[in-house]
N, C-alpha and C positions, 0 to 999 in steps of 0.2 A: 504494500500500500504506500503511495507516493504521498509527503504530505504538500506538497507544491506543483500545479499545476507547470509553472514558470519561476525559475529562479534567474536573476538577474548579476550577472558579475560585472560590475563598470563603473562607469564615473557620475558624481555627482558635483553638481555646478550653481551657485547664482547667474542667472541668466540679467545681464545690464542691457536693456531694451531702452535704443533710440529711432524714433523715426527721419526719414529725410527724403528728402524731393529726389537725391541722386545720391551716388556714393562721389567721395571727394576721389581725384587727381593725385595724384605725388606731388605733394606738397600745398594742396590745396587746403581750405578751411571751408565749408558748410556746416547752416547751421540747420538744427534737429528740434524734435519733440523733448518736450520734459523727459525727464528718464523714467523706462520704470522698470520694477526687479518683480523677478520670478522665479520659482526653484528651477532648475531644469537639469541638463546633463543628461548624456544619451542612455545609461544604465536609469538615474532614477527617471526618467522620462517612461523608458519603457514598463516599469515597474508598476506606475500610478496610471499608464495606459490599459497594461492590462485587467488591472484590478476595475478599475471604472467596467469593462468590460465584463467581472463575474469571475475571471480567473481568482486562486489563490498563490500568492503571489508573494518573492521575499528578494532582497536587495543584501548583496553583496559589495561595500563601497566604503570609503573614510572619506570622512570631512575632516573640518578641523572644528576644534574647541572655539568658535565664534558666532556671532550672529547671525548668517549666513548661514552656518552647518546646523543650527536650531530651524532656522527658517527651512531649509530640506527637511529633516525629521519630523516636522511637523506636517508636511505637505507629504511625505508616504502614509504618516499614520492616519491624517484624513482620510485618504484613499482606500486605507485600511491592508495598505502593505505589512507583513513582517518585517521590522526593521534588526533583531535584533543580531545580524549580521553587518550592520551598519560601525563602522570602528571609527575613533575621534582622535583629534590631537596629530601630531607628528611636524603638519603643516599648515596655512589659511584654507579654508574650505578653495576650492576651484570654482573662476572665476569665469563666465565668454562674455564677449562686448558684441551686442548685435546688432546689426544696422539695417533697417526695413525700410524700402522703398513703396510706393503709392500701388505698384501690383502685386504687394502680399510677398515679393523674395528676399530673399534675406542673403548679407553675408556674417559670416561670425570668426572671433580671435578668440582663440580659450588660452588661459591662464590656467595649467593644471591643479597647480597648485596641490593636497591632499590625494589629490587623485595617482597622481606618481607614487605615491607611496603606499600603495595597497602592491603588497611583495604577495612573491608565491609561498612567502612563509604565512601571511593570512590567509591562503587559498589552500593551503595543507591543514590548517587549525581549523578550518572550514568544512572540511572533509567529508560530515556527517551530513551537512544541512545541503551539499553538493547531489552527493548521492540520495538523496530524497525526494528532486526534484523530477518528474517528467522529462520537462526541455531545460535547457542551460542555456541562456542567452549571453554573449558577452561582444564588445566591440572595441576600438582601440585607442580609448580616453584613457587607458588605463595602463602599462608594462607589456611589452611583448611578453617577456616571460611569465607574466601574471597568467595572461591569457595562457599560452604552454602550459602552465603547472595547472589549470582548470582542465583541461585534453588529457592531462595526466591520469585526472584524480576524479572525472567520471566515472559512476558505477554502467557498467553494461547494462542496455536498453535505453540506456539516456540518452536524449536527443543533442547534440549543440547545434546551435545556430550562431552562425557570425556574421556583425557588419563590419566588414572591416575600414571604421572612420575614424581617423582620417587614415586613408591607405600606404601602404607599404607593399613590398613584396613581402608572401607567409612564407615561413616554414613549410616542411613539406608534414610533419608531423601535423600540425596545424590543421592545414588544409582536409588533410585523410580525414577529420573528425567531421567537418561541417555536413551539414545533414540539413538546411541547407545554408551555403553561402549566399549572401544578397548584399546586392553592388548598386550602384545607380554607372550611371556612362562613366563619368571620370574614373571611378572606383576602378572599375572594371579594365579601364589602361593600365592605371599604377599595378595593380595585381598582379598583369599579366606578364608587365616589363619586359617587354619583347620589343624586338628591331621590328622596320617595319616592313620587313620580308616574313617575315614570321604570320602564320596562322591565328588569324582572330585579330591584328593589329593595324592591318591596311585601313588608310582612310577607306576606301568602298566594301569594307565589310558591316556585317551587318550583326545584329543581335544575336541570330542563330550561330553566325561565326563566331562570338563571343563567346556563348555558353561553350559549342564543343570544343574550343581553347580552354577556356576556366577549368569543363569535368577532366579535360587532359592534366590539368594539375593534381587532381586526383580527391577533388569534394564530391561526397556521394550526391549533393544536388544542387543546383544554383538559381535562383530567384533574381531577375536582374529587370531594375525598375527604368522607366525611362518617360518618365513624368505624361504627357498628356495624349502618346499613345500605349499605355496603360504598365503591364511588366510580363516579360518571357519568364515561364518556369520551364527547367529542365532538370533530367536525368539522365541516366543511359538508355533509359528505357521509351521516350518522349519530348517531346517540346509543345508546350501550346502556352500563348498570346493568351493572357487575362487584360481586358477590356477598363481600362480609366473611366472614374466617375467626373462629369465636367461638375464643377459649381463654381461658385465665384470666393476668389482668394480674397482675404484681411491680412493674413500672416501664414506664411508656410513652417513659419519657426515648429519644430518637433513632429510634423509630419510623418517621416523619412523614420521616426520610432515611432509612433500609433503605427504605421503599418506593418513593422516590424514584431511588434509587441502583439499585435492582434494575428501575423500571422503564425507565430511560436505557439501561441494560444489555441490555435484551431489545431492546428498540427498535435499538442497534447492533449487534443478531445479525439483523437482519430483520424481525422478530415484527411481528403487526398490532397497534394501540396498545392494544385490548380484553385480546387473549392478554397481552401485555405486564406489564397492570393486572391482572390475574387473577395471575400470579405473582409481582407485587409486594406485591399483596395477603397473600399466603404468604408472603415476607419478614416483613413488618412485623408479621404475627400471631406468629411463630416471637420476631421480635427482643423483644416486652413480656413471654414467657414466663421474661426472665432479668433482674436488676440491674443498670443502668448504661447509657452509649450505646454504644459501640465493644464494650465486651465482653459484648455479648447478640447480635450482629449473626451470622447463623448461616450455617454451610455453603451448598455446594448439595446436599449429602447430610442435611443438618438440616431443609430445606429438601422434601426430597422424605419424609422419614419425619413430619413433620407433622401429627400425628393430630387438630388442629382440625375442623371441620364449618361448612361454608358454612350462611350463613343468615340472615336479617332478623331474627329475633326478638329483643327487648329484654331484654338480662341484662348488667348495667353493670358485675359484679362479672368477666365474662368476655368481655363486646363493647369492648374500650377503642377510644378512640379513637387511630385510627392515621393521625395527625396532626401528633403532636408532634415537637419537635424531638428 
């Protein structure tokens, strides 16, 4: 008996929210909205997605001993996350600075801060809460090696899921584990780190080219998003096109984890990885219809009355990409 539908290993963040007509130049000065702060980070993001959602759900992450790291723990425990995997102190909680422009995208600078310091000596001390989980979510706010020693210290049957954000080239260890991996486009280059002779990397390649580069690194499955016409799931066994939901964008800020979060969640109900993506898909369209990361992150009754419309067609002011952090 599993006690966690979804266990979360990652980072946890003050999210510092400005808005602005445009992003600045090299060396430029614009000026912005009042600021405003928000928990976020891409582990407790997906943590307080899921829960919103009905999972049961726990959070693997350090903050630090300050305002900020209160302000996160309070925003899992509303949620009604397991927090008590949450470790404090060592360093200032981890900090992004986000800059939203008038069609809902966002760029972001994280400040790790605490986050660095979740070693794989807390992910061994972890061990039990690890193994208890269905799926294992984790992404890369956190130590490569953190990540590693989590692939280590999986019990058999357990699912991992990785975003690998902000990307790198994986290990190959690594990579063997994801079940599935999920990339947006850019992700999906730095991953593959290949010349552009190489298979999957040529500008006229395309998504399907992508995935059977990626499963060639050796992930048993990859989920690859690519914002407004919808995301490619694959295996060895399949490829099929999950269909984007259009609505109209406010903020894309934590998108890219409600879908991620809500697809780990179907996936430890049973679901096939297609169905899965197909309803994460409806997360992530629901989550940009609201300001902020955690507090746009919607029902599964918000979730069901969703009046978006599936569909390819290019409308940028209502196709965001659902992608972002």
């Amino acid at each position: 008996m599993y006690d966690y539908d979804l266990l979360v290993v990652g980072s946890a963040n003050a999210d510092l929210v400005i808005g602005v007509e445009r992003r600045p130049g090299a060396g430029e000065t614009v000026l912005g909205s009042d600021l405003a702060l928000h928990p976020g980070g891409k582990g407790a993001n997906q943590t307080v997605a899921a829960a919103r959602l009905g999972a049961r759900t726990a959070l693997l992450a350090r903050v630090g001993d300050d305002a900020h790291g209160r302000l996160l723990l309070d925003s899992q425990r509303a949620a009604g996350v397991d927090t008590t995997g949450v470790l404090s102190g060592g360093a200032p909680t981890g900090v992004a600075v986000i800059t939203v422009d008038p069609s809902g995208d966002n760029s972001i600078v994280v400040s790790p801060g605490a986050n660095a310091r979740l070693s794989p000596a807390d992910v061994a001390a972890a061990a039990d809460r690890i193994r208890a989980a269905r799926v294992v979510s984790v992404q890369l706010e956190i130590p490569l090696e953190t990540v590693a020693e989590v692939v280590r210290t999986l019990a058999p049957g357990t699912r991992l899921v990785l975003n690998p954000s902000p990307p790198v080239e994986l290990p190959a260890e690594i990579l063997a584990a994801c079940d599935p991996l999920i990339l947006n486009e850019h992700e999906v280059r730095v991953v593959l780190g290949r010349t552009a002779e190489a298979p999957g990397a040529r500008e006229d390649d395309g998504p399907e080219e992508w995935a059977r580069a990626l499963l060639a690194l050796g992930p048993r499955s990859v989920v690859i998003t690519l914002g407004e016409r919808g995301a490619l799931v694959a295996d060895a066994g399949a490829t099929e096109l999950v269909e984007s939901v259009r609505v109209r964008a406010v903020d894309t800020t934590g998108a890219g984890d409600a879908f991620t979060a809500a697809l780990a969640w179907r996936l430890s109900a049973g679901e096939a990885p297609a169905d899965a993506a197909r309803y994460a898909a409806r997360v992530g369209a629901a989550a940009v219809t609201k300001e902020g990361a955690q507090a746009s992150f919607p029902t599964a009754a918000e979730v069901a009355a969703l009046t978006g419309a599936p569909g390819p067609e290019e409308a940028p002011e209502e196709a965001p990409e659902a992608v972002e952090r």
